[in-house]
C-alpha positions in Angstrom: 0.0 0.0 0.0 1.3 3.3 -0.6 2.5 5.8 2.6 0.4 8.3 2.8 3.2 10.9 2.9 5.1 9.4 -0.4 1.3 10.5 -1.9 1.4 13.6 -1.0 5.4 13.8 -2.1 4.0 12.9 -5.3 1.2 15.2 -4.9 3.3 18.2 -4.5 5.7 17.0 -7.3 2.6 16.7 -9.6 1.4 20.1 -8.5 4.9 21.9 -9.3 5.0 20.4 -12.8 1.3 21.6 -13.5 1.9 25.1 -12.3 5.1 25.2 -14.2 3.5 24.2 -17.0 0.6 26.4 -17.0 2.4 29.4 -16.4 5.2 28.8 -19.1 3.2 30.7 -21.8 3.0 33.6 -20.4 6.7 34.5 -20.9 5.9 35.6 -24.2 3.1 38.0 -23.1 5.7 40.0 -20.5 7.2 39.8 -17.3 3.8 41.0 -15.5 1.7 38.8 -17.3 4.3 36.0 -16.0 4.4 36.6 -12.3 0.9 37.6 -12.2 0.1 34.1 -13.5 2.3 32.0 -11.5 1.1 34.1 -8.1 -2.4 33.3 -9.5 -1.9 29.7 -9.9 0.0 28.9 -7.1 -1.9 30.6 -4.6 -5.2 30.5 -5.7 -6.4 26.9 -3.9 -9.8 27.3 -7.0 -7.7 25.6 -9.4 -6.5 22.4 -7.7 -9.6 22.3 -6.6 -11.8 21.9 -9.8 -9.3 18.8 -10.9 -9.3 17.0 -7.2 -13.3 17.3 -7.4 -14.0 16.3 -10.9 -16.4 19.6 -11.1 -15.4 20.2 -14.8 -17.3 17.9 -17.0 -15.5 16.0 -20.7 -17.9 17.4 -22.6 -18.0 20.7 -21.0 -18.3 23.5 -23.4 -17.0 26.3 -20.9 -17.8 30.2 -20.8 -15.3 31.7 -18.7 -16.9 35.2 -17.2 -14.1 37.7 -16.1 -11.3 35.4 -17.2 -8.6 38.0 -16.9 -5.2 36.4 -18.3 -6.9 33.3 -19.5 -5.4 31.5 -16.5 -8.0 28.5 -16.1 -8.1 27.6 -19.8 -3.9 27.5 -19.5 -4.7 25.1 -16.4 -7.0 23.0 -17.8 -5.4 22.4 -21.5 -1.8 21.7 -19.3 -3.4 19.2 -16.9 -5.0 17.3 -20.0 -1.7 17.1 -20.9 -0.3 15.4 -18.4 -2.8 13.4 -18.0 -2.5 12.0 -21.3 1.6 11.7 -21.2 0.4 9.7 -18.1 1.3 12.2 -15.2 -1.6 12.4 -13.4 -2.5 11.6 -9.3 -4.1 8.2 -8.9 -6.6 9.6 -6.0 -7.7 12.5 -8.5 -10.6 12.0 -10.7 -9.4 12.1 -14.9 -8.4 15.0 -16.1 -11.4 17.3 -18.2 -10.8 17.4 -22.2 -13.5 20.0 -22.7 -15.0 20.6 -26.0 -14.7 24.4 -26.0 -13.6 27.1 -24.1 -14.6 30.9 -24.5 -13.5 33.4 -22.1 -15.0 37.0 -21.6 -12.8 39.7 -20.1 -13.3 43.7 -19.9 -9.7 44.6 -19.4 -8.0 45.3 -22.4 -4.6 44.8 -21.7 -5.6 41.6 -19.9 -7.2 40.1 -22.9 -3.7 41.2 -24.8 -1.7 38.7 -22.7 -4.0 35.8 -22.4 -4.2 36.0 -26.4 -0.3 36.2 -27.0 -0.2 33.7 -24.4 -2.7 30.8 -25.5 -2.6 32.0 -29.6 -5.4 29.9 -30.7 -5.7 27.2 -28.2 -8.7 29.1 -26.3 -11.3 31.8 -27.7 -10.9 35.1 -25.5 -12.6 38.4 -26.4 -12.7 41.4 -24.5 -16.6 42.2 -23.8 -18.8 43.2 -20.5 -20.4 40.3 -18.8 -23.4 42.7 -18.4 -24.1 42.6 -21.9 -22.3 40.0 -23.8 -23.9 37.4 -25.5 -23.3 34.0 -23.2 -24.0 31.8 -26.4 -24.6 28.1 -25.1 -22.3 27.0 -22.6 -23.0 23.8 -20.7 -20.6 24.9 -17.9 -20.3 28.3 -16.7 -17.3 29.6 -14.5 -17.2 33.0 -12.4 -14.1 33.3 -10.2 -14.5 36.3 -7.7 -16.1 38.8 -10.1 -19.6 39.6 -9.3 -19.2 41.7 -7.0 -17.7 44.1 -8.7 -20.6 45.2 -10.4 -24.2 46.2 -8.8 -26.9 44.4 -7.3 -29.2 44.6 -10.1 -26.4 43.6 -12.4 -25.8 40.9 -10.3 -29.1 39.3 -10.3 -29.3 39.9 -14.2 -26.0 38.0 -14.8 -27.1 34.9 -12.9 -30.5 34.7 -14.7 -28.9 35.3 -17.9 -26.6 32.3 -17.6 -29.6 30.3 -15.9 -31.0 30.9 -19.4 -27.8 30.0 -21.6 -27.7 26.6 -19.3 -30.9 25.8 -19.5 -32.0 23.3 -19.7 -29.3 21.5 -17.6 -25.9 22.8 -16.7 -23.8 23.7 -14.4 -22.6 27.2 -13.0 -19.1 27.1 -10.9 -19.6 30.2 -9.0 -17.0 31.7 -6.6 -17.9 34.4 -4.2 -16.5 36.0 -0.7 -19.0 35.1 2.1 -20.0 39.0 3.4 -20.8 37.3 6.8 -17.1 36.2 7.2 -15.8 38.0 9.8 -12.2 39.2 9.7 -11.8 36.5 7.1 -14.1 38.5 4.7 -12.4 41.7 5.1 -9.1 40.3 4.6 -10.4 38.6 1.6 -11.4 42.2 0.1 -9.2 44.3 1.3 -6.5 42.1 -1.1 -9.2 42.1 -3.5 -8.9 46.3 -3.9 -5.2 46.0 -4.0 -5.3 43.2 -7.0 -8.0 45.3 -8.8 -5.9 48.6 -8.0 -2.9 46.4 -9.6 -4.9 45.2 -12.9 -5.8 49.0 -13.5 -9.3 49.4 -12.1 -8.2 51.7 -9.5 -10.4 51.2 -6.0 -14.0 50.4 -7.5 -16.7 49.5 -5.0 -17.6 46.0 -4.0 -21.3 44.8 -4.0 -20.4 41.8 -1.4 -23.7 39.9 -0.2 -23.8 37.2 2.5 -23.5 33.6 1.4 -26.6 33.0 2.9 -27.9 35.5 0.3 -25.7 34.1 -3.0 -27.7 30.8 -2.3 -31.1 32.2 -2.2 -30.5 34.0 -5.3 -29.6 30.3 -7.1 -32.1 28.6 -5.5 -35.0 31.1 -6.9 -33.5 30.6 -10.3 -33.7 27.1 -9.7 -30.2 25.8 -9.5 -29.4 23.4 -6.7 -26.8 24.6 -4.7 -23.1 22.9 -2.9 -21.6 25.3 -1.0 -17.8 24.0 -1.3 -15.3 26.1 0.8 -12.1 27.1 -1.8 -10.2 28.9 0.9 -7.5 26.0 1.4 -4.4 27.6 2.5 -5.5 31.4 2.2 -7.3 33.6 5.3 -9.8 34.2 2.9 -13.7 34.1 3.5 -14.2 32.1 -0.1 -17.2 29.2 -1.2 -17.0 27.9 -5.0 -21.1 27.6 -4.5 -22.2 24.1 -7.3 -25.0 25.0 -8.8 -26.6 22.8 -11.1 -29.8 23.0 -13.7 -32.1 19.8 -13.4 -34.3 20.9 -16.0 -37.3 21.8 -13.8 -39.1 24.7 -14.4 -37.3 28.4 -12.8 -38.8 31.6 -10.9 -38.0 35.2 -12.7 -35.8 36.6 -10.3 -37.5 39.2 -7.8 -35.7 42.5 -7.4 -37.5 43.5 -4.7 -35.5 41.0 -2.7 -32.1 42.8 -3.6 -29.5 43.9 -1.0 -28.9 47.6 -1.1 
């Protein structure tokens, strides 16, 4: 039987070839674009996590909402990879090999590096997730970036990709738990500095309770798995699973809208 502390040797081995990997293209899109990957990567405990759960499907046609530098389709098409060279953990669930990948970004510059990065191996186009059109994903991901945009927004966003999933799907949605103490403000107080770094100066958070996330899913009718995605961080952060059954779905009510 294998020692459990040669697995996690072998674990952490696995985990330094992946990020090495992942972050290797960005060399060609500049020095910022470079460490701003590998510090995302390697600190960011969302990314493991998706591969150790299996929450990202084979046949998962993926629309990536505020992808920034393109750093989860670099992820994913590295860890395929490996898998297929035959790197992979045993205890982890296969790799995803999704059919498509489109990510949506609003900064410029950002959208810039992920393309001179990833060339043609994942579709990225600047746009506003307020407005773009969310095609027909089967698998939506949104890492940490509701909140920067208003309630109403907010609530308009998640019934828009209710509809693009329907009638089943799944939504990966990550979001800072407003009820989390000194966790919480941690969480946002780094969350100014890193938008203040990627050029959107100190905007205003929209920050609800995860108590409040959830309700919003459930009235859309997703079913919602809170799973907690601060591993390693003193962050306040739940990846919330919410899935699309195919049963029929409430118009969201605005009146119920934090101010």
């Amino acid at each position: 039987m294998r020692r459990p502390e040669r697995t996690d040797r072998m674990s952490a081995a696995f985990t330094r070839a992946l990020l090495d990997a992942a972050v290797a293209p960005y060399r060609s899109a500049g020095r910022f674009a470079w460490y701003f990957a590998r510090g995302k990567l390697n600190g960011d405990p969302a990314f493991l996590g998706l591969l150790e759960r299996g929450l990202i499907p084979d046949d998962a046609r993926i629309l990536d909402l505020g992808c920034g530098q393109g750093l989860l389709a670099s992820w994913l098409l590295e860890a395929r990879a490996l898998f297929d060279a035959g790197h992979w953990p045993a205890h982890w669930p296969p790799a995803p090999k999704p059919l498509a990948y489109r990510g949506v970004e609003l900064m410029a510059r950002d959208v810039r590096r992920a393309r001179r990065a990833l060339g043609e191996r994942a579709e990225l186009f600047r746009g506003d997730i307020r407005t773009t059109d969310f095609g027909k994903p089967n698998t939506v991901v949104i890492l940490d970036v509701l909140h920067y945009i208003d309630y109403p927004a907010q609530e308009n966003v998640l019934a828009r990709v209710r509809d693009a999933l329907a009638p089943r799907g799944v939504l990966l949605l990550r979001v800072g738990d407003a009820d989390g103490g000194l966790r919480f403000r941690i969480s946002n107080w780094v969350d100014h500095l890193v938008a203040f770094t990627r050029g959107h100066r100190l905007p205003k958070f929209y920050c609800r309770s995860l108590q409040d996330w959830q309700s919003s899913l459930c009235r859309l009718g997703f079913t919602v798995a809170p799973v907690p995605m601060s591993r390693g961080t003193p962050f306040a952060n739940v990846l919330l699973v919410a899935r699309l059954m195919g049963a029929s779905v409430e118009r969201p009510n605005m009146s119920r809208i934090p101010n």
